[in-house]
mmCIF entry with sequence, helices, sheets and N, C-alpha, C, O atoms, coordinates in Angstrom:
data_MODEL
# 
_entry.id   MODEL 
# 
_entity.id                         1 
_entity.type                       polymer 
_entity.pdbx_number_of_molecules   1 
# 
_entity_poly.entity_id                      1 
_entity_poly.type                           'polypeptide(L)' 
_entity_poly.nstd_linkage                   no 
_entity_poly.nstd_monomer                   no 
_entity_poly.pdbx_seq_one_letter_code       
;(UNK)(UNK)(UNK)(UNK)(UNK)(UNK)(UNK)(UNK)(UNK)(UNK)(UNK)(UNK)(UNK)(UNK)(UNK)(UNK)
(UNK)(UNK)(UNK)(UNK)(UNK)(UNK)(UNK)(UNK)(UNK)(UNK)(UNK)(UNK)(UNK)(UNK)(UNK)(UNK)
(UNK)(UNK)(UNK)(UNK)(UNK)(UNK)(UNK)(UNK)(UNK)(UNK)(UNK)(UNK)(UNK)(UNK)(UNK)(UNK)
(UNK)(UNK)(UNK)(UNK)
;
_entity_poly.pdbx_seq_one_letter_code_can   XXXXXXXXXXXXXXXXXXXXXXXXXXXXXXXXXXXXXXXXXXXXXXXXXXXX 
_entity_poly.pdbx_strand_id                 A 
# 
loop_
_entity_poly_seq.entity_id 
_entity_poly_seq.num 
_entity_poly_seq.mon_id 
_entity_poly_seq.hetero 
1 1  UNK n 
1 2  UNK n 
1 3  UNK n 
1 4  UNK n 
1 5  UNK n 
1 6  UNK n 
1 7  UNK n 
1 8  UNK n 
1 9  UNK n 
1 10 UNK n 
1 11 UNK n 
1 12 UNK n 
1 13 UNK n 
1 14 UNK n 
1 15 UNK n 
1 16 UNK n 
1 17 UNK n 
1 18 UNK n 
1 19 UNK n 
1 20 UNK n 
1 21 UNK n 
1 22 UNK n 
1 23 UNK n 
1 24 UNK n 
1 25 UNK n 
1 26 UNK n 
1 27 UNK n 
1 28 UNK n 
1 29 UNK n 
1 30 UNK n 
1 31 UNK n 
1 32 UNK n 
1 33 UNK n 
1 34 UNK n 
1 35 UNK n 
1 36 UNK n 
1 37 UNK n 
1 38 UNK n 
1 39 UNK n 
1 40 UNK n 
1 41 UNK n 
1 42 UNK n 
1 43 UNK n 
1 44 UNK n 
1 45 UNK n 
1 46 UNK n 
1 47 UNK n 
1 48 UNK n 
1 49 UNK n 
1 50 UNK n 
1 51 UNK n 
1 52 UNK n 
# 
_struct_asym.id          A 
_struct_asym.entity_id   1 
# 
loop_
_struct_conf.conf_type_id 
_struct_conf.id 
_struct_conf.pdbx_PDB_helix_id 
_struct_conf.beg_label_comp_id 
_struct_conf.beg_label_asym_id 
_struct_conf.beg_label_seq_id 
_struct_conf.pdbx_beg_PDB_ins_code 
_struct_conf.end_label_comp_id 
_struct_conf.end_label_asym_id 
_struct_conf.end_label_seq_id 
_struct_conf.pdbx_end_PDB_ins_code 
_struct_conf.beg_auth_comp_id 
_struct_conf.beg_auth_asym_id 
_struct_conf.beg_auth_seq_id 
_struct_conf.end_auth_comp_id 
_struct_conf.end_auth_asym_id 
_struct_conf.end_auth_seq_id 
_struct_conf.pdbx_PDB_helix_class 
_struct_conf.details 
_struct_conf.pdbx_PDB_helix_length 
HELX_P HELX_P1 AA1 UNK A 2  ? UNK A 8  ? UNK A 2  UNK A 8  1 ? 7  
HELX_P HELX_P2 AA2 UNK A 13 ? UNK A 50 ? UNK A 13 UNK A 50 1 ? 38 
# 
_struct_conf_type.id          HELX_P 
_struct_conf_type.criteria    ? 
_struct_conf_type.reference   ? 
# 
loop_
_atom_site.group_PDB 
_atom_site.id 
_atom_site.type_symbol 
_atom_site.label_atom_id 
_atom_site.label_alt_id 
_atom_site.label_comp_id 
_atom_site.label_asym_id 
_atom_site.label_entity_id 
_atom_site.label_seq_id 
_atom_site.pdbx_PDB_ins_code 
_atom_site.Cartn_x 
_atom_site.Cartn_y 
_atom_site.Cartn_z 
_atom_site.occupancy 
_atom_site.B_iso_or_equiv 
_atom_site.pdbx_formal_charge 
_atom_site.auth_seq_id 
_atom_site.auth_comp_id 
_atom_site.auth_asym_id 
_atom_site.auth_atom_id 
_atom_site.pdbx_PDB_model_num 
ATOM 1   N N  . UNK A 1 1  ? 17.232  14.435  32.961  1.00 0.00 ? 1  UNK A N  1 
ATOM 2   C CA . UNK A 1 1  ? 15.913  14.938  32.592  1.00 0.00 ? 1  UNK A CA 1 
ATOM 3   C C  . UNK A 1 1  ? 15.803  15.120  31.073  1.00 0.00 ? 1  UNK A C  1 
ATOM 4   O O  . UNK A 1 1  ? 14.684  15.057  30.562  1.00 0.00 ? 1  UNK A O  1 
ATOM 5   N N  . UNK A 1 2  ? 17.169  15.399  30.121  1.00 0.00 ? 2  UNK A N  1 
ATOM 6   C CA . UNK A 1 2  ? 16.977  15.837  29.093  1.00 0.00 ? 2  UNK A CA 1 
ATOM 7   C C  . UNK A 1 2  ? 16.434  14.466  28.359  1.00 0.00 ? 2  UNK A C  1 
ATOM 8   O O  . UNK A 1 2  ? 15.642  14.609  27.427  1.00 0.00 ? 2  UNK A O  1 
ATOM 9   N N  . UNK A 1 3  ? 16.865  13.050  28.778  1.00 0.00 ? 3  UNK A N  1 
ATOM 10  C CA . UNK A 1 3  ? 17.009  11.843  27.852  1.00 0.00 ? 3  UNK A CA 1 
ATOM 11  C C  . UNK A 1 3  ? 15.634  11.866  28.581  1.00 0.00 ? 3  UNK A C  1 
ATOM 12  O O  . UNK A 1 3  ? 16.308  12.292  29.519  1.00 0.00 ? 3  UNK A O  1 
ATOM 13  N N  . UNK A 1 4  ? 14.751  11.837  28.916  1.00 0.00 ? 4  UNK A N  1 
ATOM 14  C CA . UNK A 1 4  ? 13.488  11.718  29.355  1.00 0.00 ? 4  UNK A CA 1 
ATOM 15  C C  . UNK A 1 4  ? 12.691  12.463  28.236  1.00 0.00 ? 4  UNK A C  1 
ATOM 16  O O  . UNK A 1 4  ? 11.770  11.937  27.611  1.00 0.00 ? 4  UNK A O  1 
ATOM 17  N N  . UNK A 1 5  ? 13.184  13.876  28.025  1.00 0.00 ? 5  UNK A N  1 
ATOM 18  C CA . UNK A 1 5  ? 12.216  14.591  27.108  1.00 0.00 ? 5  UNK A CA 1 
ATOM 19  C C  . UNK A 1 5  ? 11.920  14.435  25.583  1.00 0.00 ? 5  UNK A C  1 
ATOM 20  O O  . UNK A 1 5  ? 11.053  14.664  24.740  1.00 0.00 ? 5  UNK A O  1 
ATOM 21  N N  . UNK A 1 6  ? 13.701  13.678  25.812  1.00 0.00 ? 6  UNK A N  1 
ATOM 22  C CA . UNK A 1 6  ? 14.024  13.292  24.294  1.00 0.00 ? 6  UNK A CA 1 
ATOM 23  C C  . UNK A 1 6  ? 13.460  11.949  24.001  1.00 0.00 ? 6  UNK A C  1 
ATOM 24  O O  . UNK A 1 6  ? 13.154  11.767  22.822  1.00 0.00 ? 6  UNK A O  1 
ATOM 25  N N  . UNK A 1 7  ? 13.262  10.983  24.825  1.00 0.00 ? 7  UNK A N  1 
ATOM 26  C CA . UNK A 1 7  ? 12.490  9.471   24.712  1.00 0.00 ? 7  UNK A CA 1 
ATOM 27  C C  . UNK A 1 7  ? 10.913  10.427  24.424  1.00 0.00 ? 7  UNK A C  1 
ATOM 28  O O  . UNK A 1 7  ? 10.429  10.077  23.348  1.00 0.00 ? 7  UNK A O  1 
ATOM 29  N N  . UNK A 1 8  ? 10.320  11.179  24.920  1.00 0.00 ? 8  UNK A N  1 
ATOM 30  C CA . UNK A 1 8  ? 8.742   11.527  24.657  1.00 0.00 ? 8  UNK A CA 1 
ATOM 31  C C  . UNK A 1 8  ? 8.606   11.921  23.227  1.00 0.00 ? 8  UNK A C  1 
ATOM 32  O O  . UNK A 1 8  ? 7.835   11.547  22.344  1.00 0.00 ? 8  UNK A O  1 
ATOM 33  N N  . UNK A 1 9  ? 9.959   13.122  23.265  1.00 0.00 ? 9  UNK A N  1 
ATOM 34  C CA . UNK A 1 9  ? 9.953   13.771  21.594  1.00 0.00 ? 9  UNK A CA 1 
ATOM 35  C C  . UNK A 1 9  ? 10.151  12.811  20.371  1.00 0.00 ? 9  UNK A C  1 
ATOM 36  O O  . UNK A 1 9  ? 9.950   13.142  19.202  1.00 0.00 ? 9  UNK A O  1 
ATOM 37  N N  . UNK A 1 10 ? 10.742  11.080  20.967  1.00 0.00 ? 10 UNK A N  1 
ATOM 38  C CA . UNK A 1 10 ? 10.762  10.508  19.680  1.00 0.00 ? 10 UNK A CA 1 
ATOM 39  C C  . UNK A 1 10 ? 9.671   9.871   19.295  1.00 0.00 ? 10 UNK A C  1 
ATOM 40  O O  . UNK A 1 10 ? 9.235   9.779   18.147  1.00 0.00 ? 10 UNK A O  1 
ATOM 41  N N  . UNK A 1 11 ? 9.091   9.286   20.597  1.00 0.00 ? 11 UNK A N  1 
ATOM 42  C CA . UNK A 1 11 ? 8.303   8.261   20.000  1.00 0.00 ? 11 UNK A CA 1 
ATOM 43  C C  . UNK A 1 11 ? 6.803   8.669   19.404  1.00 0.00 ? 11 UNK A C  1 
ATOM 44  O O  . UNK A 1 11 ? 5.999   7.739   19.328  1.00 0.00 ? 11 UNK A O  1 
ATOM 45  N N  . UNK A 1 12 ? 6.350   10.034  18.961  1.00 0.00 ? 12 UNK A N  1 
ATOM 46  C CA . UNK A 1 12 ? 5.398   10.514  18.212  1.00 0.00 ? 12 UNK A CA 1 
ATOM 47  C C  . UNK A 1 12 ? 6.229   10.304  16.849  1.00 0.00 ? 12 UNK A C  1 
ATOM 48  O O  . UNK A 1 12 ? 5.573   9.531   16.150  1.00 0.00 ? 12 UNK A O  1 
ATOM 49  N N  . UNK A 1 13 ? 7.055   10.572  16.394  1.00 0.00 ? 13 UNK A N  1 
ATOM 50  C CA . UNK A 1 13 ? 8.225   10.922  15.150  1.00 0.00 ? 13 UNK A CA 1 
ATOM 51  C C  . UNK A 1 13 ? 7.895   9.105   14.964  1.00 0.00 ? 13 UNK A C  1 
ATOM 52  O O  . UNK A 1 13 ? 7.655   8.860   13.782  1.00 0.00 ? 13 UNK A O  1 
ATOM 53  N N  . UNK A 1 14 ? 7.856   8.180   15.623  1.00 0.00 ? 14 UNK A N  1 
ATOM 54  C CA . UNK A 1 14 ? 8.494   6.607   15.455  1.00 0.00 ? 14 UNK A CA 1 
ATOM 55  C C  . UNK A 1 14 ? 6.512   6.309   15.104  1.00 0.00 ? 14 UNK A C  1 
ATOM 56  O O  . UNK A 1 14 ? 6.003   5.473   14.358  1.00 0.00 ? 14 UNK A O  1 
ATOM 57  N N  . UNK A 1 15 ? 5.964   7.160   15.815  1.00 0.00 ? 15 UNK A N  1 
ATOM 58  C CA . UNK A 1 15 ? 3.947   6.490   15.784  1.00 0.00 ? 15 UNK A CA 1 
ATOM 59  C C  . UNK A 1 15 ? 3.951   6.663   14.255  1.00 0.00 ? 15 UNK A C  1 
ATOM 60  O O  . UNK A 1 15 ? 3.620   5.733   13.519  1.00 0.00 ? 15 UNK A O  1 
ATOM 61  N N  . UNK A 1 16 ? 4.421   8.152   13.677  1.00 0.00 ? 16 UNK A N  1 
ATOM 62  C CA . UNK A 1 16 ? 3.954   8.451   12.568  1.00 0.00 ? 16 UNK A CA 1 
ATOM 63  C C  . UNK A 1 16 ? 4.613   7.725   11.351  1.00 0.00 ? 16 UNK A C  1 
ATOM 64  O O  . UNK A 1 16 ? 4.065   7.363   10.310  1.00 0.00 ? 16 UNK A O  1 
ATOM 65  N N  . UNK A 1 17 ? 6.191   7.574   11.807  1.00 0.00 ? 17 UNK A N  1 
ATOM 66  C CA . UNK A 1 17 ? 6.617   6.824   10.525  1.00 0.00 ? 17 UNK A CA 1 
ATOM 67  C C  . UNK A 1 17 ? 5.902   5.222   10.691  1.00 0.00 ? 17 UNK A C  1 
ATOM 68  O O  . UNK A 1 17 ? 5.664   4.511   9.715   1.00 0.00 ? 17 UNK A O  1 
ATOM 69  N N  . UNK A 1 18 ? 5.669   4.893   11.871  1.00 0.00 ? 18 UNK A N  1 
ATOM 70  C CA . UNK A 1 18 ? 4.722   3.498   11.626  1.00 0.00 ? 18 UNK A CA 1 
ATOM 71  C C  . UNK A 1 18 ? 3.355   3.664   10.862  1.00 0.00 ? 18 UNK A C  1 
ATOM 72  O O  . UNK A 1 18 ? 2.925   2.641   10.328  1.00 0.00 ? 18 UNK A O  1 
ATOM 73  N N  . UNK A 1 19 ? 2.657   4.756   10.746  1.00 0.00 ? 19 UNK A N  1 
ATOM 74  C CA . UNK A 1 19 ? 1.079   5.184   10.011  1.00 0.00 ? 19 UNK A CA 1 
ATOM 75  C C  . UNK A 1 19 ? 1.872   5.229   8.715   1.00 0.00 ? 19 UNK A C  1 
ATOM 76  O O  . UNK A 1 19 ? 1.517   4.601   7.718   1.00 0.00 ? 19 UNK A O  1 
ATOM 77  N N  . UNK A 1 20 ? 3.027   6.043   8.764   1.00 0.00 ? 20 UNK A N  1 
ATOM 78  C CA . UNK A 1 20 ? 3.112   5.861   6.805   1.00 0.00 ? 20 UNK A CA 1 
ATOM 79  C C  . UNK A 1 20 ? 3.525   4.895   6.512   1.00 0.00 ? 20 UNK A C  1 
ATOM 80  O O  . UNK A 1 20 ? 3.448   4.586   5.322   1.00 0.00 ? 20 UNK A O  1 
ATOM 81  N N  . UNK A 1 21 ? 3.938   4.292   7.141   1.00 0.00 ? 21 UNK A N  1 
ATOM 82  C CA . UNK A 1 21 ? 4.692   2.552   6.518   1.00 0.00 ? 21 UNK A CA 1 
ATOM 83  C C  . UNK A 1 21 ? 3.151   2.216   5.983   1.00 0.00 ? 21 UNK A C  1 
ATOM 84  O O  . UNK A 1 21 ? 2.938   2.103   4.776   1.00 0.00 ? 21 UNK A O  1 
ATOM 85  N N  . UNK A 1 22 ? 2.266   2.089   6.810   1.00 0.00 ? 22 UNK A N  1 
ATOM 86  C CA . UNK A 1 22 ? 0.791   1.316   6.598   1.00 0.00 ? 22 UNK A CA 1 
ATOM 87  C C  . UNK A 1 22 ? 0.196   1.764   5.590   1.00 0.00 ? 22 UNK A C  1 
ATOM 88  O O  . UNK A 1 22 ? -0.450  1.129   4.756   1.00 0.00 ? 22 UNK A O  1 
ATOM 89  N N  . UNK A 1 23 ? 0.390   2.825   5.641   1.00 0.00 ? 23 UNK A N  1 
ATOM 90  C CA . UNK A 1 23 ? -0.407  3.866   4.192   1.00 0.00 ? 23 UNK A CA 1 
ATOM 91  C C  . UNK A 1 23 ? 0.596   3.707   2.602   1.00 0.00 ? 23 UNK A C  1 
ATOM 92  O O  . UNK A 1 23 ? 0.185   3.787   1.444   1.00 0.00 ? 23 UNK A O  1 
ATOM 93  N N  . UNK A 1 24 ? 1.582   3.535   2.955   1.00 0.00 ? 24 UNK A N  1 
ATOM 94  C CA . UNK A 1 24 ? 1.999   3.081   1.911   1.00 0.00 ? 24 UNK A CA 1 
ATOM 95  C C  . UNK A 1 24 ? 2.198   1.528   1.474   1.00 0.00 ? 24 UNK A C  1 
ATOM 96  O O  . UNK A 1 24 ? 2.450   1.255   0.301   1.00 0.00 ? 24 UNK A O  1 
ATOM 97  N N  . UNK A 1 25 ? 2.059   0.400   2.592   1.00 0.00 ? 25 UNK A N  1 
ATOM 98  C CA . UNK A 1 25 ? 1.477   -0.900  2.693   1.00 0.00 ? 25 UNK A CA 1 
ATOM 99  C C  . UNK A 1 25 ? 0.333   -0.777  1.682   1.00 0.00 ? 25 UNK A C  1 
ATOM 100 O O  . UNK A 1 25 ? 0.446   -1.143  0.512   1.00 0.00 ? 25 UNK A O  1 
ATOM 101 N N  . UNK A 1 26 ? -0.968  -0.144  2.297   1.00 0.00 ? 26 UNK A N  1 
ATOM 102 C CA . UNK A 1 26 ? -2.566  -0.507  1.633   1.00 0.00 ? 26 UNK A CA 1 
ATOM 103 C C  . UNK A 1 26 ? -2.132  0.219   0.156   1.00 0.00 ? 26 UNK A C  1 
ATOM 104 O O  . UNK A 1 26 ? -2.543  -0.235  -0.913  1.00 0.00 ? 26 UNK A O  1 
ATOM 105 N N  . UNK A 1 27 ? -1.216  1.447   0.248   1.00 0.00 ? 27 UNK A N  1 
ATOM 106 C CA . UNK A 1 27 ? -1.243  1.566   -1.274  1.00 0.00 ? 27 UNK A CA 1 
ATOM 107 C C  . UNK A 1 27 ? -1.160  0.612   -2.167  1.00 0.00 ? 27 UNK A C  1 
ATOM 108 O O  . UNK A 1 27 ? -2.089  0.300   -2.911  1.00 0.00 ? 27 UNK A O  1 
ATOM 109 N N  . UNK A 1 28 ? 0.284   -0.071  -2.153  1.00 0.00 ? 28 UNK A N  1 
ATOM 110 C CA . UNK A 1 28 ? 0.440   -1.079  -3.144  1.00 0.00 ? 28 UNK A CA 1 
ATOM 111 C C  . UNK A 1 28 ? -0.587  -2.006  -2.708  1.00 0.00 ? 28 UNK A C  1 
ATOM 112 O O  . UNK A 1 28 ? -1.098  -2.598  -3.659  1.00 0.00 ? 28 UNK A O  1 
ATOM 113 N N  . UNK A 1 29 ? -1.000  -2.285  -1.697  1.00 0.00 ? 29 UNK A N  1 
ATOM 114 C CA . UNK A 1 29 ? -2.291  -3.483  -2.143  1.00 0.00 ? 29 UNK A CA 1 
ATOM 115 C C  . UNK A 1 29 ? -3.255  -2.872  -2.922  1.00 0.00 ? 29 UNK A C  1 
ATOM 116 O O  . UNK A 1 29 ? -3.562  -3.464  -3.957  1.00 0.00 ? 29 UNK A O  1 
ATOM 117 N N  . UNK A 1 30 ? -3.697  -2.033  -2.718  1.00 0.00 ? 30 UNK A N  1 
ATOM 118 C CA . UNK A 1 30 ? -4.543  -1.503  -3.902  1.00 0.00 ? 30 UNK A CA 1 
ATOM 119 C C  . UNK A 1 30 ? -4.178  -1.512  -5.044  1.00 0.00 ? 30 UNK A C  1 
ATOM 120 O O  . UNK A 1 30 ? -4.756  -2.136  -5.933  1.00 0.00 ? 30 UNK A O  1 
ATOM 121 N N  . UNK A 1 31 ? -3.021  -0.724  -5.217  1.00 0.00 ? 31 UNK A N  1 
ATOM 122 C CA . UNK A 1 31 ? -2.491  -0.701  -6.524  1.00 0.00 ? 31 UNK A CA 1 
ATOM 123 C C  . UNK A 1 31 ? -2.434  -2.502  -7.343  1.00 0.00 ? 31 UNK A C  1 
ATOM 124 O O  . UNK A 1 31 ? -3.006  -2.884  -8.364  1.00 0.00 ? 31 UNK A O  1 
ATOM 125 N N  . UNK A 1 32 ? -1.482  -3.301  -6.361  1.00 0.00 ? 32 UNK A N  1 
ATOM 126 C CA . UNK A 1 32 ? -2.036  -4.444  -6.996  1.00 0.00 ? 32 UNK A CA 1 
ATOM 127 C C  . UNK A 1 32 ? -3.294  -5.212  -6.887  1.00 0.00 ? 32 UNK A C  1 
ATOM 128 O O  . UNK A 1 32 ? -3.308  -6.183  -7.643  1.00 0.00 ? 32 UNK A O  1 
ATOM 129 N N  . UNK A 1 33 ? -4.288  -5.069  -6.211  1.00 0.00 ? 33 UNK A N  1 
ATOM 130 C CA . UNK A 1 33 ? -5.750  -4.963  -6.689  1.00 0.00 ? 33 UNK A CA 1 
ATOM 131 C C  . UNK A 1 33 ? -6.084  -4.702  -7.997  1.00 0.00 ? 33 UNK A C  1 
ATOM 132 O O  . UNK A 1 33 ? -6.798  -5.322  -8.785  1.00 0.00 ? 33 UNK A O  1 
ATOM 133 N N  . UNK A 1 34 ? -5.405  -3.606  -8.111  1.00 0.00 ? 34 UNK A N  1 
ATOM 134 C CA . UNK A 1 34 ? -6.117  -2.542  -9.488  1.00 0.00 ? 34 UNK A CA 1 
ATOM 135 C C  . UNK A 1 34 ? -5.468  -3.032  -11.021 1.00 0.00 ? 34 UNK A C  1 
ATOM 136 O O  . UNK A 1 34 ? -6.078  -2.940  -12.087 1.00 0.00 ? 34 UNK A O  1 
ATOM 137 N N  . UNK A 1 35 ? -3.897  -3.643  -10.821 1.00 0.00 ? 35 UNK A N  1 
ATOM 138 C CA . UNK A 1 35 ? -3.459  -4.524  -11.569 1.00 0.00 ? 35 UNK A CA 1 
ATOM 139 C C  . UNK A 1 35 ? -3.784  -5.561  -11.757 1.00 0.00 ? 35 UNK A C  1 
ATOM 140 O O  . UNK A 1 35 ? -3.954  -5.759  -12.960 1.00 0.00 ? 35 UNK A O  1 
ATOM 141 N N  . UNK A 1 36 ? -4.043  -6.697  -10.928 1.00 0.00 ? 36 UNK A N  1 
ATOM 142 C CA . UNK A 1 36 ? -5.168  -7.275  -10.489 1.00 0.00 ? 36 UNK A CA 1 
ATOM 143 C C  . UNK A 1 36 ? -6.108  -7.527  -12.026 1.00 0.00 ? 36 UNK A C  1 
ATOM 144 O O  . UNK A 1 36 ? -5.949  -8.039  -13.134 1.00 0.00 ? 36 UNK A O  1 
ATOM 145 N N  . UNK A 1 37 ? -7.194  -6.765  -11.208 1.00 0.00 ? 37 UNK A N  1 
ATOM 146 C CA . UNK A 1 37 ? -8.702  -6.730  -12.182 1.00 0.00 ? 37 UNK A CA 1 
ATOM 147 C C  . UNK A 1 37 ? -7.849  -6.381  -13.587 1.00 0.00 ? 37 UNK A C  1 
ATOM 148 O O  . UNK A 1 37 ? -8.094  -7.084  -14.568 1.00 0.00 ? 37 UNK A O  1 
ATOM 149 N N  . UNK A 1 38 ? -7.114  -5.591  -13.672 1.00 0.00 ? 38 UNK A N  1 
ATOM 150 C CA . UNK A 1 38 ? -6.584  -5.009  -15.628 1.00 0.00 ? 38 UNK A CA 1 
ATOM 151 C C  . UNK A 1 38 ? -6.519  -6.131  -16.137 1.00 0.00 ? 38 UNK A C  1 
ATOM 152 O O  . UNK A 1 38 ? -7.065  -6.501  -17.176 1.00 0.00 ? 38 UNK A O  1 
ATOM 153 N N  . UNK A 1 39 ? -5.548  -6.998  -15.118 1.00 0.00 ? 39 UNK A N  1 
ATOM 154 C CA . UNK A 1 39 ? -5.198  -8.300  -16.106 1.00 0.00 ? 39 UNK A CA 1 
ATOM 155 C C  . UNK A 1 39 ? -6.481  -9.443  -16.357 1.00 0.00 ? 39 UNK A C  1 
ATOM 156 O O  . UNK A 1 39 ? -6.648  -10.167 -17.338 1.00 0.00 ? 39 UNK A O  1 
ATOM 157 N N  . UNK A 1 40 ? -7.238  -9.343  -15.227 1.00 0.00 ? 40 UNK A N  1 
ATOM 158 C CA . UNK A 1 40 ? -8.331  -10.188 -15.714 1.00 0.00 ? 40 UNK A CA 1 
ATOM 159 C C  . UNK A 1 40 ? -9.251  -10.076 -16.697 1.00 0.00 ? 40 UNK A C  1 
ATOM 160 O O  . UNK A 1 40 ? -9.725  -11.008 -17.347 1.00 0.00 ? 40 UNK A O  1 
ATOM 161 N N  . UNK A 1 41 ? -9.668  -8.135  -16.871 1.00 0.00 ? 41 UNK A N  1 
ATOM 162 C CA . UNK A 1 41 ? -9.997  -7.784  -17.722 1.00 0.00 ? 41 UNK A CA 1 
ATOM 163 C C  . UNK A 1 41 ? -9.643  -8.225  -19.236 1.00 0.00 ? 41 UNK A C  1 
ATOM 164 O O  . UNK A 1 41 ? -10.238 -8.814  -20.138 1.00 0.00 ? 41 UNK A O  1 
ATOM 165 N N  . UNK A 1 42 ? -7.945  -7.445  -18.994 1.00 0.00 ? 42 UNK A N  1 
ATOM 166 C CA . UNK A 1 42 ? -7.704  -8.189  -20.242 1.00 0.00 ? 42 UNK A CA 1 
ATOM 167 C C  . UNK A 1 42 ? -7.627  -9.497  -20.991 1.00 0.00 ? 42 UNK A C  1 
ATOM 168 O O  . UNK A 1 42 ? -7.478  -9.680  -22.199 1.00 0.00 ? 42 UNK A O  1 
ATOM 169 N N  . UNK A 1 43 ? -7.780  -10.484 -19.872 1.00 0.00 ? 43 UNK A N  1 
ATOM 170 C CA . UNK A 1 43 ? -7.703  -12.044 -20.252 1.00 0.00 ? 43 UNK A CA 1 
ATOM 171 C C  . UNK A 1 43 ? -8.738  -12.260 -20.706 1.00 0.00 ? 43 UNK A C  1 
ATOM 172 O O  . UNK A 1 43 ? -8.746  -12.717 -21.849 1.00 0.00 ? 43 UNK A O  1 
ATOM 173 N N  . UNK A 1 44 ? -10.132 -12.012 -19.962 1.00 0.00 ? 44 UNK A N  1 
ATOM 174 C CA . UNK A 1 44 ? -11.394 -12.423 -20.641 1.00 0.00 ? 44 UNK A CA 1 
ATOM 175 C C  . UNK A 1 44 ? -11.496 -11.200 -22.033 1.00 0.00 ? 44 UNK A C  1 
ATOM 176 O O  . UNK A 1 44 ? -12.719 -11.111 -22.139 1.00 0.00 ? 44 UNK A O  1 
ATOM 177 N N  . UNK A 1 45 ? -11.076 -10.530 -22.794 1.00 0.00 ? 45 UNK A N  1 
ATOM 178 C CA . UNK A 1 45 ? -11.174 -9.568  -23.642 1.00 0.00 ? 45 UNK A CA 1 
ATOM 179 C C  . UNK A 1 45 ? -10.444 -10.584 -24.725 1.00 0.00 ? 45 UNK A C  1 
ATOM 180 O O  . UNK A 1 45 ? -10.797 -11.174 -25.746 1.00 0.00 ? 45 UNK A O  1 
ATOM 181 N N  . UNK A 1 46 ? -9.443  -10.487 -24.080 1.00 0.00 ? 46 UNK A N  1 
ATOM 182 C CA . UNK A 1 46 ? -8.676  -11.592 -25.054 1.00 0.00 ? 46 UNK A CA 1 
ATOM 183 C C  . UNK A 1 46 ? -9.178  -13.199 -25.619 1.00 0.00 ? 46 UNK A C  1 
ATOM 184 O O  . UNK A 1 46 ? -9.053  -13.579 -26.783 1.00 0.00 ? 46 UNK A O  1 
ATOM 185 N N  . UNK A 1 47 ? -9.531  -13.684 -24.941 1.00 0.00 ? 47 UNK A N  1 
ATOM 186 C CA . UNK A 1 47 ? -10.490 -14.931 -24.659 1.00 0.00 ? 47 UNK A CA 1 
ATOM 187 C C  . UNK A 1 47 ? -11.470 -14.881 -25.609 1.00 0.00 ? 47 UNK A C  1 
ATOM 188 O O  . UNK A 1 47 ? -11.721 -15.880 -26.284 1.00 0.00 ? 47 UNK A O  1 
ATOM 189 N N  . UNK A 1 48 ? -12.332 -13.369 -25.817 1.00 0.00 ? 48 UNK A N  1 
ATOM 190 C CA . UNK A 1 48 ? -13.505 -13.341 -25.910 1.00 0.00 ? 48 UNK A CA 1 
ATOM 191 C C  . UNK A 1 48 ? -13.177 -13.217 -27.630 1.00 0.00 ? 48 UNK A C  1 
ATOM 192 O O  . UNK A 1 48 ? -13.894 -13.643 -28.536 1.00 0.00 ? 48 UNK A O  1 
ATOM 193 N N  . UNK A 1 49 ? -11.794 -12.456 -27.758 1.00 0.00 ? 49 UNK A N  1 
ATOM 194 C CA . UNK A 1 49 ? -11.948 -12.075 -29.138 1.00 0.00 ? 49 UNK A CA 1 
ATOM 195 C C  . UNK A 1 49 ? -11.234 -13.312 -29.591 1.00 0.00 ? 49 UNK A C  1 
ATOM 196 O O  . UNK A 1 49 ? -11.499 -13.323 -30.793 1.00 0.00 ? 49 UNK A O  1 
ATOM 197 N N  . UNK A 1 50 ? -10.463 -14.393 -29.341 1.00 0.00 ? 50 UNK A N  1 
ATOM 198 C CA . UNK A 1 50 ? -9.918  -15.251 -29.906 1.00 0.00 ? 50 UNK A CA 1 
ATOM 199 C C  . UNK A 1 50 ? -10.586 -16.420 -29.936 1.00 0.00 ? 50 UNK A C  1 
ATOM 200 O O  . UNK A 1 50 ? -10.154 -17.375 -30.582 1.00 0.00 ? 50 UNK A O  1 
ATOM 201 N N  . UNK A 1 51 ? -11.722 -16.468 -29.235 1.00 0.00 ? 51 UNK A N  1 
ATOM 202 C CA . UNK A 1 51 ? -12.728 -17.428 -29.382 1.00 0.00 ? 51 UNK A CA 1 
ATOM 203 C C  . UNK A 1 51 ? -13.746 -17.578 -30.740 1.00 0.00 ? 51 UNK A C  1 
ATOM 204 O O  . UNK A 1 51 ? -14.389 -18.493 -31.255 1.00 0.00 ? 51 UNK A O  1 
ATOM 205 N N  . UNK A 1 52 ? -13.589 -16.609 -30.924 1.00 0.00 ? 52 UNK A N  1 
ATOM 206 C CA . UNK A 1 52 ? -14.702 -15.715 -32.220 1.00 0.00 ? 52 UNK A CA 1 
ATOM 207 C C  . UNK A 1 52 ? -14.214 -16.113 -33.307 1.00 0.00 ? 52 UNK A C  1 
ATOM 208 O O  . UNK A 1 52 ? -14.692 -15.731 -34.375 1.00 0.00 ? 52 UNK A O  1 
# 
């Protein structure tokens, strides 16, 4: 009975570390999103002033 209670007690502990894996997944996609746009930013900035 005990390995019964203990299979229920893990697999909430196993749901949640699967939600933070994901949440810290979309982080870095965002984050490189957000690196992303900087660098494009800075390319056309750069572009814009070396064109001139």
């Amino acid at each position: 009975m005990s390995q019964y209670i203990n299979q229920f007690d893990q697999k909430p502990q196993e749901e949640v570390s699967d939600i933070k894996k994901i949440v810290v997944y979309l982080k870095s996609i965002r984050s490189l999103l957000i690196y992303a746009v900087i660098l494009l930013f800075l390319n056309a900035f750069l572009i814009l002033i070396f064109n001139y």
